[in-house]
C-alpha positions as CSV (number, residue, x, y, z in Angstrom):
1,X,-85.7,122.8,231.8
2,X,-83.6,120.1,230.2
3,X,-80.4,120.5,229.6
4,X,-79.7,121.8,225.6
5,X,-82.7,122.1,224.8
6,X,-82.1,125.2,222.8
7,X,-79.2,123.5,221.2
8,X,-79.5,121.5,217.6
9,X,-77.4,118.5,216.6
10,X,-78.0,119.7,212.8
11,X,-75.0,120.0,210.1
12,X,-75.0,124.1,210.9
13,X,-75.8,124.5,214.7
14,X,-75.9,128.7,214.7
15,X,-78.6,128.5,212.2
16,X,-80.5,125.6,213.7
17,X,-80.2,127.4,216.7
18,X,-81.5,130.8,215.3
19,X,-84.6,128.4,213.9
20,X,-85.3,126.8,217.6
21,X,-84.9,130.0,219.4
22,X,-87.3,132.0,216.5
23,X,-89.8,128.9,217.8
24,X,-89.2,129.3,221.6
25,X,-89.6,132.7,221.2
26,X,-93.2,132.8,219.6
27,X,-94.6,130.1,221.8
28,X,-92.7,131.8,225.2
29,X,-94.4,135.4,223.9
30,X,-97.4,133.3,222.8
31,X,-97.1,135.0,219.2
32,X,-96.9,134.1,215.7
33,X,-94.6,137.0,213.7
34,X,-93.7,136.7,209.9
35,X,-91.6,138.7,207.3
36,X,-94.1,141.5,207.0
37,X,-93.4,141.6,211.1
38,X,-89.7,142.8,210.6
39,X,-89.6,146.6,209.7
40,X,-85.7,146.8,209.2
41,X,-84.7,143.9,211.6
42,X,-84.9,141.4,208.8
43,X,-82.1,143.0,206.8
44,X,-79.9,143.7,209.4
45,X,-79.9,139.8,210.3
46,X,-78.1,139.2,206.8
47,X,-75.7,141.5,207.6
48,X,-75.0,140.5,211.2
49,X,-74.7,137.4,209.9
50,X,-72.5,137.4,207.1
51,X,-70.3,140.5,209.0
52,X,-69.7,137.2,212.0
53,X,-69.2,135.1,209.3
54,X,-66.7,136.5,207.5
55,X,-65.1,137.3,210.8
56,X,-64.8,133.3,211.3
57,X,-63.4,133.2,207.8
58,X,-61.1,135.7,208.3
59,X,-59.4,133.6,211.5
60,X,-59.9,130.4,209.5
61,X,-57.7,131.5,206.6
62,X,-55.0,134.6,208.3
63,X,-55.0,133.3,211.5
64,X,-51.4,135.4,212.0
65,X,-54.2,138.1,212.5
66,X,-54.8,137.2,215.7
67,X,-51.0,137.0,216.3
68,X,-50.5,140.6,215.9
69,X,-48.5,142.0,219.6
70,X,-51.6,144.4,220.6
71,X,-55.0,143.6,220.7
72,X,-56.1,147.0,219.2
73,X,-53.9,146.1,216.3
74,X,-55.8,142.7,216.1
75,X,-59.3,144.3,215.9
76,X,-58.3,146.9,213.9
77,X,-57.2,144.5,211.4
78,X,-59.7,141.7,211.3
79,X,-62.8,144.7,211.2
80,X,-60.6,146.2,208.4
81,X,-60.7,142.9,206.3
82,X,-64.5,141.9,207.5
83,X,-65.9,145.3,205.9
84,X,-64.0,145.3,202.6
85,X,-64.6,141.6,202.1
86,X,-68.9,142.5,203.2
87,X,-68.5,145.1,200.6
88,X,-66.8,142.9,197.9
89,X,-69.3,139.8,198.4
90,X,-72.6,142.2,198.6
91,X,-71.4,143.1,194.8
92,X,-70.2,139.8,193.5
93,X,-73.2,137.6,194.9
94,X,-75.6,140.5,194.5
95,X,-77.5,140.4,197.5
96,X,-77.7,144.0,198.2
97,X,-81.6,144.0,198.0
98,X,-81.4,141.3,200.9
99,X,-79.8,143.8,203.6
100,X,-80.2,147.1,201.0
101,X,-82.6,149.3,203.8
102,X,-79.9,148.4,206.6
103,X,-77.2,148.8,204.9
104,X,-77.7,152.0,203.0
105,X,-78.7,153.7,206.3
106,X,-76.7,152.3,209.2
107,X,-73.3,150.6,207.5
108,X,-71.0,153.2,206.9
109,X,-67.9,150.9,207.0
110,X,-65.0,154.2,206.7
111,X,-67.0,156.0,209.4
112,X,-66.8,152.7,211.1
113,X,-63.2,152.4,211.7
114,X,-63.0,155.9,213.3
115,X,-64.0,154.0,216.2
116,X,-60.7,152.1,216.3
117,X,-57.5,152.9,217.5
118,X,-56.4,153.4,214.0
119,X,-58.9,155.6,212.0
120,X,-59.1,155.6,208.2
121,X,-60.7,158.5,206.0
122,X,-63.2,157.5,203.5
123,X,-60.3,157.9,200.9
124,X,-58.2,155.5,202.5
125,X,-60.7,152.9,203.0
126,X,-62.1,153.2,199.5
127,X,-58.5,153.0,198.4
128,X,-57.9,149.8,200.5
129,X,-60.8,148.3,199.3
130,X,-59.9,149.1,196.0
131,X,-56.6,147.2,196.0
């Protein structure tokens, strides 16, 4: 196999390289899939992808996140921020109805953060998010 073969030279690699692997993939498996092909897949790649990339906006623009002393506290912190800015730019670009089937039933951002070292209620993180 040659070397980077998978890998594009385009203006957004990640993407590019989402495209060539969506193309290796169907000719590997030897089939063709579409839209109608994803059941609930398809929204859950817009949230996966703008939850990672708000996470590489997040250390772009308060890298002292990342400077915090423990690592919990670091996680903790940059989730926090990811989920209330996914929740703020959901509303304010409206593209709910792009991730709406995923998002209604799996994303439970308050519940979420139970599974860090330093769990919020649902009135806390509404109140966060609020401010």
């Amino acid at each position: 196999m040659e070397k980077d073969k998978y890998i594009s030279q385009k203006i957004f690699p990640p993407l590019d390289d989402l495209y060539v692997l969506l193309n290796s993939l169907k000719k590997t498996l030897g089939v063709e899939i579409s839209d109608e092909n994803y059941i609930i897949g398809r929204k859950q790649l817009y949230y996966i992808f703008l939850h990672e990339t708000i996470h590489a906006f997040i250390t772009k623009k308060a890298r002292w996140i990342h400077s915090l002393e423990k690592d919990d506290e670091t996680d903790f912190v940059d989730e926090l921020v990811a989920r209330i800015i996914i929740d703020d730019i959901i509303k304010r670009l409206n593209i709910f109805e792009k991730m709406d089937t995923y998002h209604n039933h799996y994303v439970n951002h308050s519940k979420e953060m139970s599974l860090y070292a330093y769990p919020l209620s649902e009135e806390e993180y509404k109140m966060l998010g609020e401010e």
